[in-house]
N, C-alpha and C positions, 0 to 999 in steps of 0.2 A: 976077741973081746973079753977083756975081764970080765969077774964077778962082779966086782966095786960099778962096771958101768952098765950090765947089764940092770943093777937094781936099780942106778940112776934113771935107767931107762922105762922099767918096771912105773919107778915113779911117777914118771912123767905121765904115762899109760893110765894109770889110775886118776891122778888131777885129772885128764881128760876125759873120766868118767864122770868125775863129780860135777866136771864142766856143764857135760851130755845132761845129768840129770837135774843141774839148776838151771837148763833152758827148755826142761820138759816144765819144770815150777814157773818160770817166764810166760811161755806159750800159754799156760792156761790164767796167769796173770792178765795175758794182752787181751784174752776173752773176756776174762770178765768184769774189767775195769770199765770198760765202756758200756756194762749193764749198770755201772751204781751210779750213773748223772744224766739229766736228759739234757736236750740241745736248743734251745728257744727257739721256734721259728724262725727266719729271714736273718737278714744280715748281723744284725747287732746280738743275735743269740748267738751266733758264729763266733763273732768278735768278743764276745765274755767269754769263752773257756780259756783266758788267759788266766781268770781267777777261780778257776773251777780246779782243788786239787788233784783228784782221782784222774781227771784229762792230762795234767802237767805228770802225774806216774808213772802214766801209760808211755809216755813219750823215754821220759826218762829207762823205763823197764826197756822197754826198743833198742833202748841205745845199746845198753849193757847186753841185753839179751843178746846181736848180733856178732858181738865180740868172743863170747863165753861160746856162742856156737860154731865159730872160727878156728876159736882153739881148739875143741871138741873134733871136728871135722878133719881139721889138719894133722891131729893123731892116728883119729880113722884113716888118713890116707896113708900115713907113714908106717900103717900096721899094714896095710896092703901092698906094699911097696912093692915086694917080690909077688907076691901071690896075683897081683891084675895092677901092673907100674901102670899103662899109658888109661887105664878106666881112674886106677887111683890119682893121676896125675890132673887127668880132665875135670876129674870132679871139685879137685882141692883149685883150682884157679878158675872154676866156675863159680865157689863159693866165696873166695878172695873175693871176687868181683861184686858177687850180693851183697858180701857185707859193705865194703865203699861204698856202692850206689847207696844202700839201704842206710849206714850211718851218716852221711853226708846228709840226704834228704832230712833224716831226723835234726839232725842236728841244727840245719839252716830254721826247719820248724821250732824248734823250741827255741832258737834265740832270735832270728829275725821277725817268723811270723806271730810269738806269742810273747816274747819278753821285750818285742823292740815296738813291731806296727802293731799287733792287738791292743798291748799296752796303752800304748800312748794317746789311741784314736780317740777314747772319751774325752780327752782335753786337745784334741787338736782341733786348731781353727779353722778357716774358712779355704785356705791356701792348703794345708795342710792336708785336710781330712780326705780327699781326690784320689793324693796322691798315696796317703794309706792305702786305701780302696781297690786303686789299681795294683799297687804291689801283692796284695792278697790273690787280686784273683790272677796276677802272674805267677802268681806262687804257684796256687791250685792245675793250672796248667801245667807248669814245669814238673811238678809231682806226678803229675799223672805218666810224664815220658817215661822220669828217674823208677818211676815203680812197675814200666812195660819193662826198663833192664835187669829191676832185682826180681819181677817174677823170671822172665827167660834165663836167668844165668844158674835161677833156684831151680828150673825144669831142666836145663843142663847138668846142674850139680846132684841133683838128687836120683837122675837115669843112671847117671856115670858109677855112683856110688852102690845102686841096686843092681849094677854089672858087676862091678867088683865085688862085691861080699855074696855073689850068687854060689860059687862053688864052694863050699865050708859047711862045719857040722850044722846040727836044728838050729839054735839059737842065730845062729850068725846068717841062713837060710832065713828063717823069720826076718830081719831085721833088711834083709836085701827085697824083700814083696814090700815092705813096711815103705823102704824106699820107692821102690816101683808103684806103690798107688799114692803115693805124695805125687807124681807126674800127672796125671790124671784131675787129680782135686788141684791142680795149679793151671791147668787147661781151664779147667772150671771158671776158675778166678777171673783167668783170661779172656774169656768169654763172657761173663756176664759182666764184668768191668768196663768192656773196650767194644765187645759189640753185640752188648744187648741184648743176651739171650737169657736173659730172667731166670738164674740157675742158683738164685742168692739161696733156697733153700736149703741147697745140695749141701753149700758151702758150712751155714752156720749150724749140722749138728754135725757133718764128717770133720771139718776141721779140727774142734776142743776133743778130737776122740784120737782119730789118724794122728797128728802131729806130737803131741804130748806123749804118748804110746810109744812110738817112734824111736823118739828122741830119750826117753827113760830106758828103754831098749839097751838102744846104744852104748847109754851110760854104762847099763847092766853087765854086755859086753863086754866091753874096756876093764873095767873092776876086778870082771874075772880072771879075763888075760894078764893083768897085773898081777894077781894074787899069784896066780899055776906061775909066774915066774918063766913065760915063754921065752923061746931064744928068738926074741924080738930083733 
């Protein structure tokens, strides 16, 4: 390998740092956007966060955010490539797969359920308004599937990846437990989400702490390997 490609390479390594640490600035975005608006009771408070900005943010920050950590991820794997290939492999096509599930569902959300049926329902008439209704709450169901696939692919991804970066100096040991107890608070999720084991507490202070940390980590990581100019 050239000089010339090894920097291009270096390059790339670093952007996937800066990736890592604008989805640690995301993560704590998706926290706390949903503390600055509240949600009116019953149906029709539901149906106005189409005009509610900070909700329409959040949605948008999700979208970008899963992409930016895509890329991030799939760096991480291709610096593991020699050092743990089939843990690097597993993890990077665990994460391909959250992010689709995860942007898709967003995406059908902000354009069908808030800029098409939320939208419209205050003027729709008698025919009309039903059939809003039911779309919504088929929505709400189909979300629920689409987010049993991006938490399990994100508990795939994130084991695979706490395998791989286990053997390596402090930092990169750090960053592989960081993974490893991302599994754990995604069981969480799993669990209080799907069957009701009322763990919601565990979730809202480990999360804005665990994930954000993580994920600046990583960033950290990558920055450095770029800089030392490893034979990536």
């Amino acid at each position: 390998m050239s000089s010339k490609e090894r920097r291009d390479l270096s390059r790339v390594v670093f952007v996937g740092g800066l990736a890592a640490i604008a989805t640690a600035v995301s993560t704590l975005l998706l926290w706390y956007l949903p503390r600055t608006y509240t949600v009116e009771p019953g149906f029709e408070g539901v149906v106005a966060l189409h005009a509610e900005p900070a909700y329409m943010a959040r949605l948008w920050v999700n979208y970008l955010h899963v992409f930016l950590a895509l890329f991030a991820y799939g760096v991480v794997a291709w610096v593991l490539r020699r050092e743990a290939p089939a843990a690097a492999a597993i993890g990077f096509v665990a994460f391909l797969m959250w992010c689709l599930a995860e942007a898709v569902g967003i995406s059908i959300n902000i354009w069908a359920v808030n800029e098409t049926w939320r939208a419209a329902y205050a003027a729709a008439d008698a025919d009309t308004e039903p059939l809003i209704r039911a779309s919504l709450h088929t929505f709400s169901g189909v979300w629920d599937g689409v987010f049993f696939v991006v938490l399990t692919t994100f508990l795939v991804g994130t084991t695979s990846f706490g395998a791989a970066l286990w053997r390596g100096p402090v930092v990169q040991k750090t960053l592989s437990i960081l993974f490893f107890l991302a599994a754990p608070l995604t069981v969480v999720i799993m669990l209080d989400g799907y069957f009701g084991a009322s763990l919601s507490q565990w979730v809202s202070w480990s999360y804005p702490v665990l994930q954000p940390l993580s994920r600046g980590l990583m960033g950290f990581w990558l920055i450095r390997l770029a800089l030392q100019k490893p034979q990536l």
